[in-house]
N, C-alpha and C positions, 0 to 999 in steps of 0.2 A: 479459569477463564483464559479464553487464547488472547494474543497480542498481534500490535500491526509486524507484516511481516514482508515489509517494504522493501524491493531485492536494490532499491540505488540507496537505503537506510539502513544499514545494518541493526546501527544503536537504536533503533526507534521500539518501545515497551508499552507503547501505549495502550492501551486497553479499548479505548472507543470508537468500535469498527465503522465504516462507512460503508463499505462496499468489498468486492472480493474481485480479482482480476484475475486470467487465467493465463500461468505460462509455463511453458514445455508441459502443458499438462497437469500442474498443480494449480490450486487454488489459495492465494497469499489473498490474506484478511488486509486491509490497507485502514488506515485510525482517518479522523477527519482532515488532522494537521497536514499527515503525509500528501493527503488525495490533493489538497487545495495546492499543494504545491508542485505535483504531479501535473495537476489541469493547465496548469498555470505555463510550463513549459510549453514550448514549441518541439514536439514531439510528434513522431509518426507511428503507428503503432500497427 
């Protein structure tokens, strides 16, 4: 089973994908925990 693969998480093994983001081209699985903290920033994207 794949894991979140959060590029500003390294350590993060989660298992419970939410969603998937695309960057330079890849597709990284992102878990619930990550994303909610992800949304949560004031980011531009």
């Amino acid at each position: 089973m794949e894991h979140c693969k959060n590029p500003w998480k390294n350590t993060c093994s989660n298992e419970n994908i939410k969603l998937y983001i695309q960057i330079k081209g890849e597709n990284l699985p992102i878990c619930y925990q990550c994303w909610n903290k992800i949304a949560d920033q004031n980011e531009d994207w």
